[in-house]
PyMOL CGO cylinders between C-alpha atoms (Angstrom):
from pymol import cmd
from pymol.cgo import CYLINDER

trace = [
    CYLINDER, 13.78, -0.87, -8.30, 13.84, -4.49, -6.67, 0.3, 1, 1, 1, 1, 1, 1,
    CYLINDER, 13.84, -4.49, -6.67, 17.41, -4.45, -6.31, 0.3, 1, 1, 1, 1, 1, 1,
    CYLINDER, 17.41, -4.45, -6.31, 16.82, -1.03, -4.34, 0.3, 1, 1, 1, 1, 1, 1,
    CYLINDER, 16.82, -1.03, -4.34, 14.16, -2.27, -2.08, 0.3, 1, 1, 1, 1, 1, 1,
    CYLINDER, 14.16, -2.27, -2.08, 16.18, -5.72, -1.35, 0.3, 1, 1, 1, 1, 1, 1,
    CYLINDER, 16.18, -5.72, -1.35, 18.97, -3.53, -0.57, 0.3, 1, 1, 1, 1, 1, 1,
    CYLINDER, 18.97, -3.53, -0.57, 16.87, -2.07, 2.08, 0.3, 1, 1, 1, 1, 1, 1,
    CYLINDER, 16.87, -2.07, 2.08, 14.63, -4.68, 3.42, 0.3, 1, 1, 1, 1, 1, 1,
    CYLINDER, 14.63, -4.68, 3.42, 16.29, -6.24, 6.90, 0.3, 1, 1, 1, 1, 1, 1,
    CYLINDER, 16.29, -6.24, 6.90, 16.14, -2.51, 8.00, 0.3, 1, 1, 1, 1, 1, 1,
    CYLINDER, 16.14, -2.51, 8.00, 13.19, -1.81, 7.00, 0.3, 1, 1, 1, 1, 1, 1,
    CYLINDER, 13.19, -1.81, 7.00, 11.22, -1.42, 10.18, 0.3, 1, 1, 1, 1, 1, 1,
    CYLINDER, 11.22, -1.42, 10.18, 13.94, 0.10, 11.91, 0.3, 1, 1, 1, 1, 1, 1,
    CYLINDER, 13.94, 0.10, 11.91, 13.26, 3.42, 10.74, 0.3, 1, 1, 1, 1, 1, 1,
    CYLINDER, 13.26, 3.42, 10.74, 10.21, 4.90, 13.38, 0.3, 1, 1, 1, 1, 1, 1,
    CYLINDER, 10.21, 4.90, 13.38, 9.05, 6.84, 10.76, 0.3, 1, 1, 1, 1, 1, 1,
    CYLINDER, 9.05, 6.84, 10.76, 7.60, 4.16, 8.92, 0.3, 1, 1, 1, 1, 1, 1,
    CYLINDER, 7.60, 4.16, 8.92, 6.35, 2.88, 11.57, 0.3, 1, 1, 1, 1, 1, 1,
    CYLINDER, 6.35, 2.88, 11.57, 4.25, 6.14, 12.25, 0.3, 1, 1, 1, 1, 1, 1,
    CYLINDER, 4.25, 6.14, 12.25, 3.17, 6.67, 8.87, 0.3, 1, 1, 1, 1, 1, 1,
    CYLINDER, 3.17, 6.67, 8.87, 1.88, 3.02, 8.65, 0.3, 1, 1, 1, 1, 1, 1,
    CYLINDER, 1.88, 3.02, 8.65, 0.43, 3.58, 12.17, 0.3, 1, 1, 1, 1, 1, 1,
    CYLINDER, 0.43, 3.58, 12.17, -1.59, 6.82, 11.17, 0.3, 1, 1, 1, 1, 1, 1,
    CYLINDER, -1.59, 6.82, 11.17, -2.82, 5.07, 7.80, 0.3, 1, 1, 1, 1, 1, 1,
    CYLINDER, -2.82, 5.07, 7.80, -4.11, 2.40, 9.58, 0.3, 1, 1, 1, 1, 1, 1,
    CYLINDER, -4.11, 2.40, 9.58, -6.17, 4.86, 11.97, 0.3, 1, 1, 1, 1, 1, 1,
    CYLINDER, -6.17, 4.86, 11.97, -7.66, 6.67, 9.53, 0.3, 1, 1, 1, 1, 1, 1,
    CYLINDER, -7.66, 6.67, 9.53, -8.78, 3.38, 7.64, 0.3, 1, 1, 1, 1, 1, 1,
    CYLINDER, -8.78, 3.38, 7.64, -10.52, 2.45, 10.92, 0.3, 1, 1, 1, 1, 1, 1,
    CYLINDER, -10.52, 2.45, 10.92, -12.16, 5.69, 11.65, 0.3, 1, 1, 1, 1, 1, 1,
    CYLINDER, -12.16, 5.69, 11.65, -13.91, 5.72, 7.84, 0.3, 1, 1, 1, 1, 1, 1,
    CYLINDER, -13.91, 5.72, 7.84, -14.05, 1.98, 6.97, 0.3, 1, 1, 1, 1, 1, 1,
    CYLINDER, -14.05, 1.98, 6.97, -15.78, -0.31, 9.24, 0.3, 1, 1, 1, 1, 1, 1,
    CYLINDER, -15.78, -0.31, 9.24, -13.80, -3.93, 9.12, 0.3, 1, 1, 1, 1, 1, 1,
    CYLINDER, -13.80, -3.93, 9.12, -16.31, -6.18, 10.85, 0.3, 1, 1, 1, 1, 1, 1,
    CYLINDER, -16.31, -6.18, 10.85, -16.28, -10.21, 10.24, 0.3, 1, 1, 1, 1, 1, 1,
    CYLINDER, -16.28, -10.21, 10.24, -12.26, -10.01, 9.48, 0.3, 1, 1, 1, 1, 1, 1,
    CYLINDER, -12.26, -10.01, 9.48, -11.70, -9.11, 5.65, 0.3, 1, 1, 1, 1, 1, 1,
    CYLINDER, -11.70, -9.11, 5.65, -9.67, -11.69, 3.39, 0.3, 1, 1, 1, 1, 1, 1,
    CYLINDER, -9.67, -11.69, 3.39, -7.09, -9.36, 3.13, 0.3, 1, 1, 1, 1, 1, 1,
    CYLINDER, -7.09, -9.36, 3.13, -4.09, -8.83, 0.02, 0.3, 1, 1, 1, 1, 1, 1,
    CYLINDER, -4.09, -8.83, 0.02, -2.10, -6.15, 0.65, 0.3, 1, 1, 1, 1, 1, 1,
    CYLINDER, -2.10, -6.15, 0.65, -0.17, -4.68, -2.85, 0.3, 1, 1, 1, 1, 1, 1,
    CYLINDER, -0.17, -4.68, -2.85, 3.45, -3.66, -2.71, 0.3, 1, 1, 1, 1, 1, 1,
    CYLINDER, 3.45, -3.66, -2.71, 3.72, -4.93, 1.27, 0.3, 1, 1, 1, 1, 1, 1,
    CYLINDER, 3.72, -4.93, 1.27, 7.40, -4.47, 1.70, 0.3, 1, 1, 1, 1, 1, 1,
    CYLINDER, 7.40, -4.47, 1.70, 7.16, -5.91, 5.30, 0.3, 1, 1, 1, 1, 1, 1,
    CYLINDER, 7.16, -5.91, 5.30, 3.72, -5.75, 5.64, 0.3, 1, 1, 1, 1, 1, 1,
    CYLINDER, 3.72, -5.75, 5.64, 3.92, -2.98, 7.97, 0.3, 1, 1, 1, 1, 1, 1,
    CYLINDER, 3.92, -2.98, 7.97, 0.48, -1.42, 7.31, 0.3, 1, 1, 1, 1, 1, 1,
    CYLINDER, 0.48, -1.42, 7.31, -1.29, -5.00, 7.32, 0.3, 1, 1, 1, 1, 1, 1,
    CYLINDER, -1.29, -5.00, 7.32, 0.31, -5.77, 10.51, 0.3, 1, 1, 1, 1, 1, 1,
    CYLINDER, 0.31, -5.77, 10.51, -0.79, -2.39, 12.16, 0.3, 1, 1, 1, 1, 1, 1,
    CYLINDER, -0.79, -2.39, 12.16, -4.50, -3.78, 11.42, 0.3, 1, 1, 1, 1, 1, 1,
    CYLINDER, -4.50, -3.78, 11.42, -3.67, -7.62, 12.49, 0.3, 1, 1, 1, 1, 1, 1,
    CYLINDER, -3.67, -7.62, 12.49, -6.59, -7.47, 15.33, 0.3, 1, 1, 1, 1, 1, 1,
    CYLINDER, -6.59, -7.47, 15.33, -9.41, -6.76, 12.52, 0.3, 1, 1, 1, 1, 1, 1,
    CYLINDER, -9.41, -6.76, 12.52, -7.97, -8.97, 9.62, 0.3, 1, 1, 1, 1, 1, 1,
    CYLINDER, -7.97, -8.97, 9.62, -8.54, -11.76, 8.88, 0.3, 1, 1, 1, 1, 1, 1,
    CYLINDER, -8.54, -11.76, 8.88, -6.17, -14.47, 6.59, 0.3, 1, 1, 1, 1, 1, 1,
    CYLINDER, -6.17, -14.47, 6.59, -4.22, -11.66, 4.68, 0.3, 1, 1, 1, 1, 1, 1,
    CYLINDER, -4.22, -11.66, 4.68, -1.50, -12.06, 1.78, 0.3, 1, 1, 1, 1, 1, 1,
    CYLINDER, -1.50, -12.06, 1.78, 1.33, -10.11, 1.92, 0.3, 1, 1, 1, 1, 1, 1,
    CYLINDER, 1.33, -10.11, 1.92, 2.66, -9.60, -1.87, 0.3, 1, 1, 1, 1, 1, 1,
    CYLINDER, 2.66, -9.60, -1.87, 5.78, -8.00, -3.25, 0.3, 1, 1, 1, 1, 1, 1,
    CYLINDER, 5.78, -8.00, -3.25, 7.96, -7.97, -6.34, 0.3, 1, 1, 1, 1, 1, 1,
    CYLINDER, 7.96, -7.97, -6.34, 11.18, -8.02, -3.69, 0.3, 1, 1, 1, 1, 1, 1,
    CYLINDER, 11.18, -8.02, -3.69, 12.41, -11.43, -2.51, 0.3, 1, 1, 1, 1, 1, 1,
    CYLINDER, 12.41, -11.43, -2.51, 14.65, -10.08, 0.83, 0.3, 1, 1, 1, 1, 1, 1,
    CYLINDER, 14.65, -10.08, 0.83, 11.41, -8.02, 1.61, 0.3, 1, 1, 1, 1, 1, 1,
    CYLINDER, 11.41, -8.02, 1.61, 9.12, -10.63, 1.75, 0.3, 1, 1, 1, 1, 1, 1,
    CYLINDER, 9.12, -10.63, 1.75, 11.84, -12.91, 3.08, 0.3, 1, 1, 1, 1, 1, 1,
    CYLINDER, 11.84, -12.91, 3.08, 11.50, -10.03, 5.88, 0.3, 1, 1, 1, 1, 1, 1,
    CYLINDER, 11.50, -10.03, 5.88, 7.97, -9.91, 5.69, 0.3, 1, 1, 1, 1, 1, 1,
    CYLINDER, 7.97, -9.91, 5.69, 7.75, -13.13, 6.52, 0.3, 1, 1, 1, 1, 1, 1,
    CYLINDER, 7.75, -13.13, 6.52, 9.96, -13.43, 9.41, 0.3, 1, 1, 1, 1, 1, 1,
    CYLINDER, 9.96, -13.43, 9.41, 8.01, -10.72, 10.94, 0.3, 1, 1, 1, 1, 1, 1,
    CYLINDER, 8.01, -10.72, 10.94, 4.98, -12.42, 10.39, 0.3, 1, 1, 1, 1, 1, 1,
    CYLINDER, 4.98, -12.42, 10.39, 6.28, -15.90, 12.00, 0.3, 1, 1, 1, 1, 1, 1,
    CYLINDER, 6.28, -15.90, 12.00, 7.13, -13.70, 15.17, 0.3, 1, 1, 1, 1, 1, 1,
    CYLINDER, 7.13, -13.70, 15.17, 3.94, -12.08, 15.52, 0.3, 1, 1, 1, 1, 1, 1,
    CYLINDER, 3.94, -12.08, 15.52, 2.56, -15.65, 15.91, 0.3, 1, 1, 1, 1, 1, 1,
    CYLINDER, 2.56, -15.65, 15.91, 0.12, -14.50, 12.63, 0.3, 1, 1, 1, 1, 1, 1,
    CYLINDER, 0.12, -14.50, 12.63, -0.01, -18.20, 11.47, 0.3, 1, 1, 1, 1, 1, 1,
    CYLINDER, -0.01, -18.20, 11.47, -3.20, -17.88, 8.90, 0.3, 1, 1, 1, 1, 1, 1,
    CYLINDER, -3.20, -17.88, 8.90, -1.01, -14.96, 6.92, 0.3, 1, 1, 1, 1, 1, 1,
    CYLINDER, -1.01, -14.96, 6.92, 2.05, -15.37, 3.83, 0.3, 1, 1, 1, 1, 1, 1,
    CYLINDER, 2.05, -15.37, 3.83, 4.46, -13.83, 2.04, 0.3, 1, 1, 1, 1, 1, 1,
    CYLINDER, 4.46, -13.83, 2.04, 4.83, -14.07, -1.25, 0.3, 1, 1, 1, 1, 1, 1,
    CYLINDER, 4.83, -14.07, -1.25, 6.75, -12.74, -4.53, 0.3, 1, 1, 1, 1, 1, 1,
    CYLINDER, 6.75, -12.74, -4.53, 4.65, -11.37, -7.17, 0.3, 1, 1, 1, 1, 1, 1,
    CYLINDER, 4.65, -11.37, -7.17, 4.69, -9.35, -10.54, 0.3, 1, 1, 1, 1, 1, 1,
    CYLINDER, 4.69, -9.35, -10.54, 1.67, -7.51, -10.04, 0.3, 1, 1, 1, 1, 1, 1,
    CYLINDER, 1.67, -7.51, -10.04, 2.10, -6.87, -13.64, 0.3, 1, 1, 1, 1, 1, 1,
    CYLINDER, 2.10, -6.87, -13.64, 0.54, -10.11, -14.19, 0.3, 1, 1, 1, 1, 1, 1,
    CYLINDER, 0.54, -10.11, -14.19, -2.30, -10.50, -12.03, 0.3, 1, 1, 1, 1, 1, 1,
    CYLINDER, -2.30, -10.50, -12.03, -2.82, -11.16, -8.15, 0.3, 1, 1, 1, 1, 1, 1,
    CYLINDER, -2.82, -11.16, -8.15, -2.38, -14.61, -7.31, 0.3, 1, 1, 1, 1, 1, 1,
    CYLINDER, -2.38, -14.61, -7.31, -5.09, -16.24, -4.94, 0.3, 1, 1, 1, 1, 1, 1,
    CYLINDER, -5.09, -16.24, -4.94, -7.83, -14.77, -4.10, 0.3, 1, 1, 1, 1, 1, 1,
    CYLINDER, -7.83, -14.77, -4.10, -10.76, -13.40, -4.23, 0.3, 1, 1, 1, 1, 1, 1,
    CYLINDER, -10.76, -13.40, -4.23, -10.09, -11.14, -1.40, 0.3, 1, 1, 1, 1, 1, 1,
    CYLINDER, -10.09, -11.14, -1.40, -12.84, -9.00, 1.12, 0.3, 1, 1, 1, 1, 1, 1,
    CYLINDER, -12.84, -9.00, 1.12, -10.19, -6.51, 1.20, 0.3, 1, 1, 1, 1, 1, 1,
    CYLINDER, -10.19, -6.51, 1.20, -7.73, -4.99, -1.04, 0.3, 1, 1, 1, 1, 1, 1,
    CYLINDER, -7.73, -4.99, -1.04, -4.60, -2.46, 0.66, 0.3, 1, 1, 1, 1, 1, 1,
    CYLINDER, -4.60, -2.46, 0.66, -2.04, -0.60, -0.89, 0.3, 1, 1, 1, 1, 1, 1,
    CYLINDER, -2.04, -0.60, -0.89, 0.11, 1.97, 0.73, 0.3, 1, 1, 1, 1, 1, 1,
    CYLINDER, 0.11, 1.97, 0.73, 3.07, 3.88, -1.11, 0.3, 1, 1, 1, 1, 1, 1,
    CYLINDER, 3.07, 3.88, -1.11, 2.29, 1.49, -4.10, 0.3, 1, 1, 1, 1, 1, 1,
    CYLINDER, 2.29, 1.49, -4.10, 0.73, 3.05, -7.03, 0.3, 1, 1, 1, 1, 1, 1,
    CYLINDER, 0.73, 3.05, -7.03, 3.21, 5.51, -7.11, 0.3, 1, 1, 1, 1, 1, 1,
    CYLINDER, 3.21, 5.51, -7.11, 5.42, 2.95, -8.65, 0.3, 1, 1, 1, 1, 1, 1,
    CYLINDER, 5.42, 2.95, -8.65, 3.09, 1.77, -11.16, 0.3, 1, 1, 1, 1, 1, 1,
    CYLINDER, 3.09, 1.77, -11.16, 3.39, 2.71, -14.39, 0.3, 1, 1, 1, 1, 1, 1,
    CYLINDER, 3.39, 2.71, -14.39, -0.03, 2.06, -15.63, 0.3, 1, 1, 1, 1, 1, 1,
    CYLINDER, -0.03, 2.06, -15.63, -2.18, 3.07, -12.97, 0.3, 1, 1, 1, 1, 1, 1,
    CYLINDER, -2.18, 3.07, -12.97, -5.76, 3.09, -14.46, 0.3, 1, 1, 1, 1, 1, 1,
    CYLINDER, -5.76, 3.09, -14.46, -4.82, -0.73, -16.36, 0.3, 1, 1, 1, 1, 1, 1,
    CYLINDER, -4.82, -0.73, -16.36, -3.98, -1.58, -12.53, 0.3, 1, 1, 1, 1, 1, 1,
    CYLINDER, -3.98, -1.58, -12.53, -7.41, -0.47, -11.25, 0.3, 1, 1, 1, 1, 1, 1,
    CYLINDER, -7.41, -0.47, -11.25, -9.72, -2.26, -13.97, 0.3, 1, 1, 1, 1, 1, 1,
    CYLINDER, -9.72, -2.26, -13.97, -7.70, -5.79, -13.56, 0.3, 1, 1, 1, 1, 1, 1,
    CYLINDER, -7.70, -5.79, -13.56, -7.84, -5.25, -10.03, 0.3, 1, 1, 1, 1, 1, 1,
    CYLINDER, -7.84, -5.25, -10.03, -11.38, -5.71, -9.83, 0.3, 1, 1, 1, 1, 1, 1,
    CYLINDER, -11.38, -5.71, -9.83, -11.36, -9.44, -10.93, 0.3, 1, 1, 1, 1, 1, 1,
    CYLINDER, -11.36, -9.44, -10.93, -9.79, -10.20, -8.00, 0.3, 1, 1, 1, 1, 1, 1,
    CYLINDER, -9.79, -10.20, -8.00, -12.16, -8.62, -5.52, 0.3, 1, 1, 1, 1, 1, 1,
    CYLINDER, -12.16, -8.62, -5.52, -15.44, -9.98, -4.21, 0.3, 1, 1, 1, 1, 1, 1,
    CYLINDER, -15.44, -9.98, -4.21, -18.72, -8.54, -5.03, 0.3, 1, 1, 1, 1, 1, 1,
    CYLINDER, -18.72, -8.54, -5.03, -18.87, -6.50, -1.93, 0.3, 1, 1, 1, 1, 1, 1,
    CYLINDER, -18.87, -6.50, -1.93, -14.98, -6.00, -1.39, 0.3, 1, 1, 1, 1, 1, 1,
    CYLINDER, -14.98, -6.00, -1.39, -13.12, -2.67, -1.00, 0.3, 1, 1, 1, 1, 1, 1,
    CYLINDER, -13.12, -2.67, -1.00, -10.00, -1.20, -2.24, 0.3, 1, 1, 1, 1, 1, 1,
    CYLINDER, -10.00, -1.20, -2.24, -7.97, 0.80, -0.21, 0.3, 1, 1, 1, 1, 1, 1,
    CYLINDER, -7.97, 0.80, -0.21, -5.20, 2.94, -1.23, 0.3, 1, 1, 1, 1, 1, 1,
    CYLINDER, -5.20, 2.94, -1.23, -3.07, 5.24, 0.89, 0.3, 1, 1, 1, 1, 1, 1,
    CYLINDER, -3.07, 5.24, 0.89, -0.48, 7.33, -1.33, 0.3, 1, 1, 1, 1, 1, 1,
    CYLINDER, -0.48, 7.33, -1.33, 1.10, 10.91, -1.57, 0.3, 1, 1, 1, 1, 1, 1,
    CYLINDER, 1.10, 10.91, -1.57, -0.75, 13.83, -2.81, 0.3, 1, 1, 1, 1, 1, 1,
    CYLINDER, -0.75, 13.83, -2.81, 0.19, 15.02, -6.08, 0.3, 1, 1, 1, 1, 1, 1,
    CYLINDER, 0.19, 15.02, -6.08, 4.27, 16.32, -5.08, 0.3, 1, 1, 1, 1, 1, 1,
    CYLINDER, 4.27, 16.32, -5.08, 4.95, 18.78, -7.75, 0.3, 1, 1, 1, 1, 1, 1,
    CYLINDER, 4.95, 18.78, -7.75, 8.81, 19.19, -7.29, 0.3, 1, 1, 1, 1, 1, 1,
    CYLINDER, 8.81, 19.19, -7.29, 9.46, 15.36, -6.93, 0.3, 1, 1, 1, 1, 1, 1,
    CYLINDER, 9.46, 15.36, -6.93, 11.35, 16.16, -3.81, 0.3, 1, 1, 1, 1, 1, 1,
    CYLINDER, 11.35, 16.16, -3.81, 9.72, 12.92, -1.84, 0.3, 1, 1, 1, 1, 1, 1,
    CYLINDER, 9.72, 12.92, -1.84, 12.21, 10.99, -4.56, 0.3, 1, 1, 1, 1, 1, 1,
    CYLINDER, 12.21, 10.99, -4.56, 14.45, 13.44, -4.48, 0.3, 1, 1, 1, 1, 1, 1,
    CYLINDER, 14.45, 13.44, -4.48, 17.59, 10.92, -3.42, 0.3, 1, 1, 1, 1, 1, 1,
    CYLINDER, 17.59, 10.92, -3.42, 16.13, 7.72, -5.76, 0.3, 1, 1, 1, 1, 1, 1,
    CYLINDER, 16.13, 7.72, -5.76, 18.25, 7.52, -8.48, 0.3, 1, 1, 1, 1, 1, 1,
    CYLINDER, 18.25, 7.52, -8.48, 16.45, 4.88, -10.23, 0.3, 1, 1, 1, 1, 1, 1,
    CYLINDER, 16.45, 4.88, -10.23, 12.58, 6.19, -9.79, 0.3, 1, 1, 1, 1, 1, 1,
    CYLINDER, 12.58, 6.19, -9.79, 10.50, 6.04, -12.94, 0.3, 1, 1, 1, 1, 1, 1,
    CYLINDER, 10.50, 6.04, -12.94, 6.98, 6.53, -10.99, 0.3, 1, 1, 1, 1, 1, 1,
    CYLINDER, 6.98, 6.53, -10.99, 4.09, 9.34, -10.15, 0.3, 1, 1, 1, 1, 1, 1,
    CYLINDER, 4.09, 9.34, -10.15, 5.62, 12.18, -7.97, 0.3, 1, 1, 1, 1, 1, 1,
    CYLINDER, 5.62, 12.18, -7.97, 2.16, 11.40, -6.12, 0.3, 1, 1, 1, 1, 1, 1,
    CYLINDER, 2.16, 11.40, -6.12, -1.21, 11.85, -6.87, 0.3, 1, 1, 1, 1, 1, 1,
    CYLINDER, -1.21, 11.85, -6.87, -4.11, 14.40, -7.49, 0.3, 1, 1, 1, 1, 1, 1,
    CYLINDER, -4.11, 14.40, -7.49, -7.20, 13.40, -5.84, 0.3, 1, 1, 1, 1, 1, 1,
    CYLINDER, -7.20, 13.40, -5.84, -9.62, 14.39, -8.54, 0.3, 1, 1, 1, 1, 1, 1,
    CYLINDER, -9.62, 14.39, -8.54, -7.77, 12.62, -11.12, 0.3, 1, 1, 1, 1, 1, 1,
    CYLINDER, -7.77, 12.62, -11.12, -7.36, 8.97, -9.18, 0.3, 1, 1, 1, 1, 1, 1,
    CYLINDER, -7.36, 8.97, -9.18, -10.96, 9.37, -7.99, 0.3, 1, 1, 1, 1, 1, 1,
    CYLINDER, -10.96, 9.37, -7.99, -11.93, 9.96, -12.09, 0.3, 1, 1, 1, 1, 1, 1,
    CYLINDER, -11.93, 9.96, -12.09, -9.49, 6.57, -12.61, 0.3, 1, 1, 1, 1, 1, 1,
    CYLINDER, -9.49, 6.57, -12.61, -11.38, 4.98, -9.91, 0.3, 1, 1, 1, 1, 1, 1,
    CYLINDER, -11.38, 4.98, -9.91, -15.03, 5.61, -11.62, 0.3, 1, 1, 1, 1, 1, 1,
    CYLINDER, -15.03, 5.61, -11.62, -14.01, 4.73, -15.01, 0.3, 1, 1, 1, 1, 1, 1,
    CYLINDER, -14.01, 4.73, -15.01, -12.81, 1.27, -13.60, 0.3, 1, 1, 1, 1, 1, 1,
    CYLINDER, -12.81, 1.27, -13.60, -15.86, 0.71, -12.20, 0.3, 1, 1, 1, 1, 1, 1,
    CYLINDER, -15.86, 0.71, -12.20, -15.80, 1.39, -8.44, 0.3, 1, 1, 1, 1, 1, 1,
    CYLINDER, -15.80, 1.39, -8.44, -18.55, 3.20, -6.27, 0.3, 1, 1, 1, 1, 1, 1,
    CYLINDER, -18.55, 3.20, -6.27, -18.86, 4.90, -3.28, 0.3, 1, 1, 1, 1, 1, 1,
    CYLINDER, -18.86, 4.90, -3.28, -15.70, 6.65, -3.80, 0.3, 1, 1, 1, 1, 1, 1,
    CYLINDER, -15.70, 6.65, -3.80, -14.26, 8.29, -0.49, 0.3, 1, 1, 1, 1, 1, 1,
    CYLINDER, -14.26, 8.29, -0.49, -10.87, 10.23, 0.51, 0.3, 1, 1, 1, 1, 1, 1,
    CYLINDER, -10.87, 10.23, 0.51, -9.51, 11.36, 3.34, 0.3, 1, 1, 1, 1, 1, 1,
    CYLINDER, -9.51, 11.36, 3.34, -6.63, 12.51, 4.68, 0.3, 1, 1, 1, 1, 1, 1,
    CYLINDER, -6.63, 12.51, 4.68, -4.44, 9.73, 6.06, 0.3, 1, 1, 1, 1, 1, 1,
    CYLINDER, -4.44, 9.73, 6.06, -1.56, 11.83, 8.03, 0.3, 1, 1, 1, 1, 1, 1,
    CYLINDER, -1.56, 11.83, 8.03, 2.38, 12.59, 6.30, 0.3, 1, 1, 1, 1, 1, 1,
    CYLINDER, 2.38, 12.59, 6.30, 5.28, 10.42, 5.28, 0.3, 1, 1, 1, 1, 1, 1,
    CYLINDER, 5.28, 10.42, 5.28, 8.57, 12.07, 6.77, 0.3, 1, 1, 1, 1, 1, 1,
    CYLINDER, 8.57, 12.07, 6.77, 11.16, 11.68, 4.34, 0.3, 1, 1, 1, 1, 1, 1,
    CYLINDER, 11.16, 11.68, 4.34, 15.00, 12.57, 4.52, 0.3, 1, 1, 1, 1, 1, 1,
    CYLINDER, 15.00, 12.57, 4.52, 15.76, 14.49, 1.09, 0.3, 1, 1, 1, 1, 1, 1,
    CYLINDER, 15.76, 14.49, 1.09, 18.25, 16.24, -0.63, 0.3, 1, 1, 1, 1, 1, 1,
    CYLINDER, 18.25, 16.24, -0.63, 19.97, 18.51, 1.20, 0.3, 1, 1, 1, 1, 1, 1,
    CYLINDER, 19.97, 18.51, 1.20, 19.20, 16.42, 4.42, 0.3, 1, 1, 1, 1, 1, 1,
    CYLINDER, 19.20, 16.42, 4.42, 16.03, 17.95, 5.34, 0.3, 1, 1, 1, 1, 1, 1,
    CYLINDER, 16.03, 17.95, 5.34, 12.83, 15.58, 7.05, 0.3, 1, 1, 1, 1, 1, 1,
    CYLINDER, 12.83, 15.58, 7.05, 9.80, 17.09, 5.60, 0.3, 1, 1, 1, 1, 1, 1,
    CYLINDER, 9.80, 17.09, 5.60, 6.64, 15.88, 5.60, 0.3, 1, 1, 1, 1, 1, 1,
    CYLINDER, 6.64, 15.88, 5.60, 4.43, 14.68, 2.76, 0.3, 1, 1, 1, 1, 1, 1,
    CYLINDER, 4.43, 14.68, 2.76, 0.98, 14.90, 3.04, 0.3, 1, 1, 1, 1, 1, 1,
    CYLINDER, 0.98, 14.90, 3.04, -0.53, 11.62, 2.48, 0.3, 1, 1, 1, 1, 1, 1,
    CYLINDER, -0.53, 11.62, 2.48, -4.42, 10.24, 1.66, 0.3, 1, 1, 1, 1, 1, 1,
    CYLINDER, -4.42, 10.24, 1.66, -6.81, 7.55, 1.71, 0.3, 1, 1, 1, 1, 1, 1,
    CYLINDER, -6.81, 7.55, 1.71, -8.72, 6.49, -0.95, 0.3, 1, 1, 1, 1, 1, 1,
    CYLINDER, -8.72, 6.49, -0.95, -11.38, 4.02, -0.43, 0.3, 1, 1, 1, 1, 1, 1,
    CYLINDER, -11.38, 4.02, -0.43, -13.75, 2.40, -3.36, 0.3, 1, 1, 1, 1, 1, 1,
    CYLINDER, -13.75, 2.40, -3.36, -16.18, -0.60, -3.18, 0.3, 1, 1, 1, 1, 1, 1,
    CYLINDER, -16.18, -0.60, -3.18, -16.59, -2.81, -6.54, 0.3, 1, 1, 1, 1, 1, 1,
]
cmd.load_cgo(trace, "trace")
C-alpha cells in the first residue's frame, strides 16, 4: 500500500477532485465544530496534507503524518510554499503510536478505511489527545459493492463505514458528544471508467 501511494504522490494534488472533496470536508468541519484559539493539530494518513491545508487560517502548529515517504516528501514541499513555517511532515507507523503530541485536534480523512484494527486505533488514540481535544474523522459510508476500490489491486481495508457501528466503536473507546454529519462525496474513476460519487461523512467525538 506505501509503494502505491509513493507511486502517486508528486501528482497528488493535481487531480481537482481531491481538491473538492478535501474542500467540502473542511466546510462541513467548520459549520459543526467551532475551532477558536488555533487547535494543535495531527492530521492521520495526510498524504499531502490537503485537508489540513484547506483549514490553515484556523490551525494552529499542525503535524502532518504518513506511512509514505514521497508523500510526505510532497507534503512537505507544499507546506514550505504555503509559507506554513510552524507545520511538518513526517513518516509514521501509526501502528505504533502517534509521535509528539498531545494535540487540541485530531483529523483523519480517507484514513480508517485502511486500518485494519479500527476500534484498537480509537482507544490508543485517546492517549494522545488533550483532555478537551476532538477527533475528527471524515470517511466513506459503508460501500457495499467495494466499487470505490474497485481498480486497487492491493486493498485489504473497510469498503467504508456504517455510521451506527463507528459511532458504537467511538463510545466503547471512550469518546462523548458523538456527532455526524454529512461531509459531501469523493468522485472516484472506477472500473469500467465511470466517476461516481461516494457519499462521504463526518464524525466528530470529544475525549
Amino acid at each position: 500500500m506505501v509503494e502505491n501511494f509513493d507511486s502517486r504522490a508528486a501528482s497528488w494534488d493535481d487531480d481537482p477532485a481531491r481538491l473538492s472533496r478535501a474542500r467540502q470536508v473542511a466546510e462541513t468541519i467548520k459549520a459543526n465544530l467551532p475551532l477558536t484559539g488555533r487547535p494543535i493539530t495531527v492530521e492521520l494518513g495526510a498524504g499531502t496534507g490537503l485537508l489540513s491545508r484547506c483549514l490553515a487560517d484556523v490551525l494552529g502548529p499542525t503535524t502532518l503524518l504518513d506511512s509514505s515517504p514521497a508523500m510526505v516528501e510532497a507534503a512537505s514541499k507544499a507546506l514550505a510554499a504555503a509559507g506554513l513555517k510552524d507545520w511538518n511532515a513526517a513518516v509514521a507507523d501509526l501502528s505504533e503510536g502517534i509521535p509528539g503530541g498531545p494535540y487540541e485536534l485530531v483529523l483523519a480523512q480517507l484514513f480508517l478505511h485502511h486500518v485494519d484494527d479500527v476500534p484498537a486505533l480509537l482507544r490508543a488514540l485517546r492517549r494522545f489527545v488533550t483532555p478537551e481535544g476532538v477527533v475528527v474523522i471524515a470517511d466513506l459510508d459503508h460501500d457495499a459493492d467495494g466499487l470505490y476500490h474497485s481498480t486497487s489491486i492491493d486493498f485489504h481495508g473497510h469498503h467504508g463505514f456504517r455510521r451506527d457501528e463507528l459511532r458504537g466503536w467511538l463510545e466503547e473507546a471512550g469518546y462523548r458528544d458523538i456527532s455526524f454529519h454529512d461531509a459531501g462525496v469523493a468522485n472516484k474513476k472506477v472500473v469500467g471508467g465511470q466517476r461516481p460519487d461516494f457519499p462521504l461523512f463526518l464524525a466528530i467525538a470529544r475525549h
